[in-house]
C-alpha positions in Angstrom: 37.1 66.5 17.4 34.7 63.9 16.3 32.0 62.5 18.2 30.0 59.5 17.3 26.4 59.1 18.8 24.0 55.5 18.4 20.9 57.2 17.1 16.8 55.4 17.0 14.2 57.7 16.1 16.1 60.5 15.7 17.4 60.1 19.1 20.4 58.4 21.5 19.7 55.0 21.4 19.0 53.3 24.9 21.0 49.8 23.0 24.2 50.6 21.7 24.4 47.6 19.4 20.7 47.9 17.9 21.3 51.8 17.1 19.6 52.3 13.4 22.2 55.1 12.9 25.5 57.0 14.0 25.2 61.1 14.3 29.1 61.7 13.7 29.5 64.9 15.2 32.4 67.3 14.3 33.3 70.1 16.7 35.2 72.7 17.8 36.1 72.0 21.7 37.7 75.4 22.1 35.1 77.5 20.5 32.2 74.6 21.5 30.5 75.0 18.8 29.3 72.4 16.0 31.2 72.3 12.5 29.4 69.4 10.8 27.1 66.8 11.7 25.9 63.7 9.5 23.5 60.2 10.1 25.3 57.3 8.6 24.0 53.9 8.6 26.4 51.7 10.4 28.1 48.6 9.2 26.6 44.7 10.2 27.2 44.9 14.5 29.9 41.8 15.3 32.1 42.5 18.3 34.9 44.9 16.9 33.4 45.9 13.9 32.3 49.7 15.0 35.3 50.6 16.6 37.2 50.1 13.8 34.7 51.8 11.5 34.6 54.7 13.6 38.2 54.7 14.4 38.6 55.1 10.4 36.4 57.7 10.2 38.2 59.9 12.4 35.9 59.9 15.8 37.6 59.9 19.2 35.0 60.4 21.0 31.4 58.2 21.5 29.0 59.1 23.5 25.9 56.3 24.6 23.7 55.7 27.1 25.3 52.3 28.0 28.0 49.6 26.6 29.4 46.5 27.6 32.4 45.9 29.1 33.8 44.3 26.1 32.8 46.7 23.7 34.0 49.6 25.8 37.7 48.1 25.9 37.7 47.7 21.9 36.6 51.6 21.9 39.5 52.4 24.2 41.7 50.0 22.0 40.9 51.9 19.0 41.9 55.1 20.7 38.1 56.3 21.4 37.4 57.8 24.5 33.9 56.6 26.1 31.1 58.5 27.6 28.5 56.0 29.2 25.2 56.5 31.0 23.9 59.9 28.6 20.2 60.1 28.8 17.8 60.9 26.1 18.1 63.5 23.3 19.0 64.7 20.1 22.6 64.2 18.9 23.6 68.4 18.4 21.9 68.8 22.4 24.2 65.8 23.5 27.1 67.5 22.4 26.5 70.9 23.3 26.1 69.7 26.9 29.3 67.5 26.2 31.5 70.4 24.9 30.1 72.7 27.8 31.1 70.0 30.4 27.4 70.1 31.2 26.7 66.4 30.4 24.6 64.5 32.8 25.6 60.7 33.1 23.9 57.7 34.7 25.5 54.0 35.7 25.9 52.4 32.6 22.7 50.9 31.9 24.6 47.9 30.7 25.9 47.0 34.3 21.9 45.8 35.0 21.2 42.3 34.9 17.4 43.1 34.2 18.6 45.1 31.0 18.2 43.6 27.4 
């Protein structure tokens, strides 16, 4: 499987949408272990745009803090599961926690009207 993951400073990024970076996480679910991981710069943000880009690279997986509802149907369109309200940390522990079905998620930060 491949998991995509909206990185800033090296870290999950609170704003999907202003993310500097994607860590594009290959796995083994079975095994839970890590294959490959990678930073690529994603492509200009316009509403559909990273779906499709990820959906071409193979992921079927994101996992973010927090997405709007828009965004999160496009992701589902695009046959990418989504994982909403992760907290803080560095891509390989997000999906170590993931694969061990030890995640912790929040409300999707999104759903706050005080959030920018």
């Amino acid at each position: 499987m491949k998991i995509a993951i909206p990185i800033v400073d090296g870290a999950l990024s609170a704003h999907f949408g202003r993310c500097e970076q994607f860590a594009i996480v290959e796995a083994d679910s079975e095994s839970k272990k890590i294959i490959k991981s990678e930073m690529l710069t994603p492509p200009a943000h316009e509403p559909g745009v990273l779906p499709t880009w990820l959906s071409q690279m193979g992921c079927n997986t994101i996992i973010t803090s927090g997405m709007g509802g828009r965004a999160i149907g496009m992701f589902r369109q695009s046959g990418i599961e989504v994982v909403i309200g992760a907290s803080n940390g560095k891509p390989e522990e997000i999906v170590m926690a993931y694969l061990k079905g030890e995640l912790t998620t929040d409300a999707n930060p999104c759903d706050d009207p005080g959030f920018h």
